[in-house]
C-alpha positions as CSV (number, residue, x, y, z in Angstrom):
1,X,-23.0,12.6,-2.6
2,X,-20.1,11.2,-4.2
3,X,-16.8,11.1,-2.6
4,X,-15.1,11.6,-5.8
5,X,-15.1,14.5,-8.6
6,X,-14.8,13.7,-12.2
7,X,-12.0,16.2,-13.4
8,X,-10.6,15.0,-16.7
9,X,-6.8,16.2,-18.2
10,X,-6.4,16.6,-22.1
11,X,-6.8,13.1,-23.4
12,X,-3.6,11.1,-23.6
13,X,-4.2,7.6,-24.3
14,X,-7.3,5.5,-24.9
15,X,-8.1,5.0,-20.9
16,X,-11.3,6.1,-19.6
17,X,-11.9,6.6,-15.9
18,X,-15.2,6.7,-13.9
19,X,-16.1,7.4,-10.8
20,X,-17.3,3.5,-9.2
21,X,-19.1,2.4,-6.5
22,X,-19.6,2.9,-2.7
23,X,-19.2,0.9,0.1
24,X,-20.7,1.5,3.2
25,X,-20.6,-0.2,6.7
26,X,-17.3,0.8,8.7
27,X,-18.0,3.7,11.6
28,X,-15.0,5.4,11.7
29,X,-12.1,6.3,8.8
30,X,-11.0,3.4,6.5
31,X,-6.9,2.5,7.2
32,X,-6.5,-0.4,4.9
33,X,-7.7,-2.5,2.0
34,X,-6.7,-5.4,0.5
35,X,-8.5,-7.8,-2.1
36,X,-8.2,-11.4,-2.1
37,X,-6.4,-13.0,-4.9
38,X,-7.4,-16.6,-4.1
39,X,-11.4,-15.3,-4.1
40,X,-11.5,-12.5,-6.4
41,X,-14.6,-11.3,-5.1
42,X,-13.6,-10.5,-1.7
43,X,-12.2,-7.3,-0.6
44,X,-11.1,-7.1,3.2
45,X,-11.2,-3.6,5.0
46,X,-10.1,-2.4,8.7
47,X,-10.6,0.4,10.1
48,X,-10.6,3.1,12.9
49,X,-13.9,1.9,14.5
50,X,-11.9,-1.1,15.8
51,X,-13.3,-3.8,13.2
52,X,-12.3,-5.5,9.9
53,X,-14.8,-6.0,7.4
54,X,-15.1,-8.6,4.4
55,X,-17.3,-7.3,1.4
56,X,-18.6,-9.7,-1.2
57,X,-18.0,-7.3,-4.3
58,X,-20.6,-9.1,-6.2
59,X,-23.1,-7.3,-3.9
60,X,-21.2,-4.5,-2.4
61,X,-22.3,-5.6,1.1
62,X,-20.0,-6.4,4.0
63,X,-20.6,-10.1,4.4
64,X,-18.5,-10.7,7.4
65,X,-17.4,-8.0,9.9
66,X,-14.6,-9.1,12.7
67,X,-14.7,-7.0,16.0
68,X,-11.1,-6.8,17.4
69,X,-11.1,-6.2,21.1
70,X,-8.9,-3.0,22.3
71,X,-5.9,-5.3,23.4
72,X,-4.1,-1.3,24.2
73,X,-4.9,2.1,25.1
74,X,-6.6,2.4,21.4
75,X,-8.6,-0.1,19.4
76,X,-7.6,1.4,16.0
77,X,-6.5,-1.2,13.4
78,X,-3.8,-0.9,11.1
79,X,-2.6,-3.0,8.0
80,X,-4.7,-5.7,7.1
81,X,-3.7,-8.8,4.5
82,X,-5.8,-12.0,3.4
83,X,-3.7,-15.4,3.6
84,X,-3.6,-16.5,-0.4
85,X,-6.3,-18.6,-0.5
86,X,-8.9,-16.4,1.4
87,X,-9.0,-18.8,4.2
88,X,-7.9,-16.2,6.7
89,X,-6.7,-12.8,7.4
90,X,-4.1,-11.2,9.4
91,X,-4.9,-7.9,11.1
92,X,-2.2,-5.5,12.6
93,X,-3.9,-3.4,16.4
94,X,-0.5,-1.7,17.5
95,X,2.1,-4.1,18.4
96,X,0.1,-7.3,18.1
97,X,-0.9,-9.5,14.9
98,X,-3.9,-11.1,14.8
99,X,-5.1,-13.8,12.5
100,X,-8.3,-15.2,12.2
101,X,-9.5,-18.2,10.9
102,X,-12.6,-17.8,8.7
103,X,-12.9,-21.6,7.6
104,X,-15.7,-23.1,9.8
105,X,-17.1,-20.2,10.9
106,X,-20.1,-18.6,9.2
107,X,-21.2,-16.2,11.6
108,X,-22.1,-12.3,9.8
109,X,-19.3,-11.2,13.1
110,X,-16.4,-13.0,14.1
111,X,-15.2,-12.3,17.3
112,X,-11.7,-13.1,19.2
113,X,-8.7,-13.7,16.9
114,X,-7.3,-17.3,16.6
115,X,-3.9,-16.5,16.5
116,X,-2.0,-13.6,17.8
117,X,2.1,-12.3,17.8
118,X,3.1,-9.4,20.2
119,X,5.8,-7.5,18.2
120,X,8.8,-5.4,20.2
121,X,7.1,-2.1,19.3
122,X,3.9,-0.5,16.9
123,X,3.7,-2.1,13.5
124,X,3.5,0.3,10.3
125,X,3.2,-2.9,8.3
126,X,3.5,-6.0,6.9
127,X,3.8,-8.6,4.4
128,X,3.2,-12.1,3.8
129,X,6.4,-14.1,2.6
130,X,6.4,-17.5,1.1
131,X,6.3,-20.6,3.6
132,X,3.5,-19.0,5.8
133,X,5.9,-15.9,7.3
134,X,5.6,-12.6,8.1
135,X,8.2,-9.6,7.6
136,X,7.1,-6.8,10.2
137,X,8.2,-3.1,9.9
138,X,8.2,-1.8,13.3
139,X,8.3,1.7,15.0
140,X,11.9,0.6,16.3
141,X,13.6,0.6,12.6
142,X,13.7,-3.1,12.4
143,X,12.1,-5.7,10.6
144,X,11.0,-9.3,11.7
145,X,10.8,-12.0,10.0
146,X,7.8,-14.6,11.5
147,X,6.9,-18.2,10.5
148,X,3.4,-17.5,11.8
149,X,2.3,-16.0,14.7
150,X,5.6,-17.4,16.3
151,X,8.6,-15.6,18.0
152,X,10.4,-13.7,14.8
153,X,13.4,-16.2,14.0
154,X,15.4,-13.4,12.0
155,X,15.8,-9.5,12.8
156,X,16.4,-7.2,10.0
157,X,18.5,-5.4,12.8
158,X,18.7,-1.1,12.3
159,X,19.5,-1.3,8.9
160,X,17.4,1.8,8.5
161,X,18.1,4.7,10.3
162,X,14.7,6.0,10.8
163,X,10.7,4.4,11.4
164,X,10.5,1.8,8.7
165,X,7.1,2.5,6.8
166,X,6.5,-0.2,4.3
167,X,7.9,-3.6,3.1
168,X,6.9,-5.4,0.0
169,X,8.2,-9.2,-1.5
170,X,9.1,-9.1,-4.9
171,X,7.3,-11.5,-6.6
172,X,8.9,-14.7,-7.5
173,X,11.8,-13.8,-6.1
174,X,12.8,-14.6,-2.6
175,X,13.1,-11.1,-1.8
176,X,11.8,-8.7,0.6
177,X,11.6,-4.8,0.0
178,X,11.7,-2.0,2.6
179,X,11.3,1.8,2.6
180,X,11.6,3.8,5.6
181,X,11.7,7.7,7.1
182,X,15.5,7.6,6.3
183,X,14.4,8.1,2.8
184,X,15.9,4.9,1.4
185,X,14.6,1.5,-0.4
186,X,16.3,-1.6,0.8
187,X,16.6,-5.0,-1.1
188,X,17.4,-7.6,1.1
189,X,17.7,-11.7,0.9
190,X,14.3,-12.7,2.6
191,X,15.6,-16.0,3.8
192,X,18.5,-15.0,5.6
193,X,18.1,-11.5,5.8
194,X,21.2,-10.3,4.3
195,X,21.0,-6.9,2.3
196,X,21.4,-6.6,-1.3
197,X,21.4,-2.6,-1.8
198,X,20.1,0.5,-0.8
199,X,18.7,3.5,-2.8
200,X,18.9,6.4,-1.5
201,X,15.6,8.3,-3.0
202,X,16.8,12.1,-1.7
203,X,18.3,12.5,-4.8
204,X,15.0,12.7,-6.4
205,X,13.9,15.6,-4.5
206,X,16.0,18.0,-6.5
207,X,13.2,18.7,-8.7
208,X,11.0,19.6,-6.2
209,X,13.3,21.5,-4.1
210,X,13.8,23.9,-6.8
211,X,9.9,23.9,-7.1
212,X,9.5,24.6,-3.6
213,X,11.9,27.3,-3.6
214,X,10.6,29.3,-6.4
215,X,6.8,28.9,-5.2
216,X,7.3,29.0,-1.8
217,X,5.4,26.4,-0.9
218,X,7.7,24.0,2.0
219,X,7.3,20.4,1.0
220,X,8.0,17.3,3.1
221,X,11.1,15.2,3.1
222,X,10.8,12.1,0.4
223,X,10.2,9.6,3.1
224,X,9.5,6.3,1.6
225,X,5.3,5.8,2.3
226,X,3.9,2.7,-0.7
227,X,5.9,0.2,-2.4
228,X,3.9,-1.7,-5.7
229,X,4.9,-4.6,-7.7
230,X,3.5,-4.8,-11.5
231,X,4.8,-8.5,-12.0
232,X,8.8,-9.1,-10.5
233,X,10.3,-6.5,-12.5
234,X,9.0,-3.4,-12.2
235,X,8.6,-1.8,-8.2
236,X,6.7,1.7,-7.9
237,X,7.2,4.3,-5.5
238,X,4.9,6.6,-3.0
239,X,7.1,9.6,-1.5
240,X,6.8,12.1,1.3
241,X,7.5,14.9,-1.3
242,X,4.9,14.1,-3.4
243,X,7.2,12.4,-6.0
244,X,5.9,9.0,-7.8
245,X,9.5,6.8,-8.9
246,X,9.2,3.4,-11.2
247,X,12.6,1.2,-10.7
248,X,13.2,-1.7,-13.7
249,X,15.0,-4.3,-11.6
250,X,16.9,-7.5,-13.6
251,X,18.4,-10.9,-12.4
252,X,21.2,-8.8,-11.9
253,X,22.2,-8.4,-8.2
254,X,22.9,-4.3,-8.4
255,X,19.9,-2.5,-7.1
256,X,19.3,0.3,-10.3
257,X,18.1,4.0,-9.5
258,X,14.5,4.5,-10.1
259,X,14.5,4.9,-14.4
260,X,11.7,7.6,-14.2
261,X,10.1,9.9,-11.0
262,X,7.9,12.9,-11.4
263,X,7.0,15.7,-9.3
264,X,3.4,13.7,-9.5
265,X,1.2,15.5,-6.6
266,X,1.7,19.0,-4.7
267,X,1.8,16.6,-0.7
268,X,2.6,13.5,0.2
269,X,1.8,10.0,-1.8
270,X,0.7,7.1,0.1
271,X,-1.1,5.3,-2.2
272,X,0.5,4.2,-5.7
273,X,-1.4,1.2,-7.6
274,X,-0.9,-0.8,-10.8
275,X,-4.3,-1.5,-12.7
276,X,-5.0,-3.9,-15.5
277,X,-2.6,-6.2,-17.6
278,X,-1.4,-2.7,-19.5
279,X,1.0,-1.5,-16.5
280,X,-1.0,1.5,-15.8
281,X,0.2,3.3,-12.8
282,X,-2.0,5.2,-10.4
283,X,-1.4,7.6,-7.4
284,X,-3.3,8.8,-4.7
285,X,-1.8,11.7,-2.4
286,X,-2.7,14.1,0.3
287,X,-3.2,17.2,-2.3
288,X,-6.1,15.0,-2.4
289,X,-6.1,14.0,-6.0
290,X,-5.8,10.7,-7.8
291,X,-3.7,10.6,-10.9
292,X,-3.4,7.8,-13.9
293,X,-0.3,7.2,-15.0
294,X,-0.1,6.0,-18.4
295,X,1.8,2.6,-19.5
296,X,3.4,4.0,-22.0
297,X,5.4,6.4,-18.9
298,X,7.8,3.6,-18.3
299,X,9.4,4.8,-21.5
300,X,9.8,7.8,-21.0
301,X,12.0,10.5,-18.4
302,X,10.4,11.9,-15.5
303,X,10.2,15.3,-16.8
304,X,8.1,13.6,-19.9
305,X,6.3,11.5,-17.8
306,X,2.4,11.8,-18.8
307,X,-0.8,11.6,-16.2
308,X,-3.8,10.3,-18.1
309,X,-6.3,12.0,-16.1
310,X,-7.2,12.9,-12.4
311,X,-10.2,12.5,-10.0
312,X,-10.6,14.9,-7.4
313,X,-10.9,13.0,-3.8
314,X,-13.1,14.4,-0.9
315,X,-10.8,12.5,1.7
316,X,-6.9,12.0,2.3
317,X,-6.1,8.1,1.1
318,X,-5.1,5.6,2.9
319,X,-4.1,2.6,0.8
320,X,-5.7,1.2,-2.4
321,X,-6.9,-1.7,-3.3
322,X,-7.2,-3.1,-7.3
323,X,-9.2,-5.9,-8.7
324,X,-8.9,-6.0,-12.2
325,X,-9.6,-2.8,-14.1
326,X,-11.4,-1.5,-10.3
327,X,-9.2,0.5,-7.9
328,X,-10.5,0.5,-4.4
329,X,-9.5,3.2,-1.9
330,X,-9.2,3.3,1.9
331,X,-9.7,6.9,3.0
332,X,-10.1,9.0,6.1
333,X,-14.1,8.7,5.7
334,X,-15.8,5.4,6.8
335,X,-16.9,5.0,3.6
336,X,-14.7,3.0,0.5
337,X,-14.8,4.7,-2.9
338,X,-13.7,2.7,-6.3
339,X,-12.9,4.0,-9.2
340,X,-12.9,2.3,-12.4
341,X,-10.5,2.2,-15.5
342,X,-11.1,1.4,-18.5
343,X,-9.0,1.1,-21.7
């Protein structure tokens, strides 16, 4: 059966969603997903079961699958990133980062990494940077900065003051973005890692305090889980609280307040997306619902903001995925679920 539930809200906008396809090959939950820009019809997975898997989405069929040996006390892999051009990929397994080179090689499984970085501590992610680095949230609130799979040159030294979750470069700008357990976004100078402001996103809990309160129901604290980019300008926010946050950033230097946030889901939200050339927003949390945002939101005030429609999920998500109009999601099954959206 179908991991997903069509359950439609009044209708909005023009945007129709459906569930998509399946793919099938990984043994154990799926932790990460990432599609290739440079060959649009790959999508690379890892997972759980201790592999990483390349699908050809013309077919739906894992076309390459990369079997990382257990380099710790647990072969799980974590984060998992294709190099531009699709001529490699980067997996995270704990501490370590390890690339592999698929030029050359046209075995269905690809075995030992070609390339490898021990990090300080566990890795909760990372992000490619221009001039082939790496910045690396670690378990130890920093953040390295790597050319390669070389010693970090540049440490992004305690500047949160709690597990830094996710970091995300701002496109076309040289610019690295960080959100951590302290419950703050940072903006910081990617080439010499000097810090260009902090929001604090507590303050957009007060809504759901005083939702909490009244129902309740005890929510988590708005840690900082999924940062997305829609172009340079516009940076959407996954929180601990279940609050999803757009911030409108200009060539100014001040770092603005997020311009809209809304209590979006009932648990935490580690998955936000933006789909298609229209801006649409989507979220994914751990009430286990997936929610469209429309375009036209980024107008509005949180308390206005408007969800298209939702999807009832059979899994907690992971991470997402988009190609095109097609949203991909990593979940705690061993099975990947799109859904499509149209409009």
């Amino acid at each position: 059966s179908s991991l997903c539930q069509w359950s439609p809200l009044p209708a909005l906008s023009s945007l129709m969603v459906e569930v998509g396809r399946e793919l099938r090959g990984h043994k154990d939950a799926v932790v990460c997903a990432d599609h290739c820009v440079g060959c649009p019809d790959l999508l690379l997975t890892s997972s759980e079961d201790g592999t990483a898997r390349v699908w050809d989405l013309r077919t739906s069929r894992s076309v390459r699958m990369l079997r990382v040996s257990a380099s710790s006390d647990a072969a799980e892999l974590g984060t998992c990133r294709w190099v531009v051009d699709g001529s490699s990929v980067v997996v995270a397994q704990g501490s370590q980062l390890l690339g592999f080179d698929l030029r050359g090689n046209d075995s269905v499984i690809v075995g030992d990494a070609t390339a490898s970085l021990d990090c300080p501590d566990d890795i909760n992610d990372f992000e490619l940077l221009d001039g082939g680095r790496f910045a690396v949230p670690c378990d130890d609130n920093n953040i390295y900065i790597t050319t390669g799979f070389e010693e970090p040159h540049l440490t992004l030294t305690r500047k949160h003051q709690n597990i830094v979750s996710v970091a995300r470069c701002r496109p076309e700008h040289p610019e690295l973005f960080t959100g951590g357990f302290d419950c703050t976004v940072a903006r910081w100078d990617s080439r010499n890692g000097k810090q260009r402001g902090v929001v604090n996103v507590g303050s957009l809990s007060a809504v759901r305090e005083n939702e909490s309160s009244s129902s309740g129901q005890m929510l988590n604290p708005p840690f900082v889980l999924c940062l997305r980019f829609d172009g340079p300008n516009r940076l959407a926010y996954g929180l601990g609280d279940g609050t999803v946050a757009v911030t409108t950033l200009s060539h100014m230097a001040r770092f603005p307040e997020p311009q809209w946030a809304v209590p979006g889901h009932s648990a935490q939200v580690p998955c936000v997306a933006w789909v298609g050339c229209a801006g649409t927003l989507v979220s994914a949390g751990n009430d286990k619902i997936l929610r469209v945002w429309s375009h036209e939101c980024q107008r509005l005030n949180g308390a206005n903001a408007l969800s298209v429609a939702e999807i009832g999920l059979a899994y907690l998500p992971n991470t997402i995925a988009v190609r095109e109009q097609e949203v991909f999601l990593a979940q705690t099954a061993a099975v990947v679920q799109s859904v499509v959206i149209r409009g």
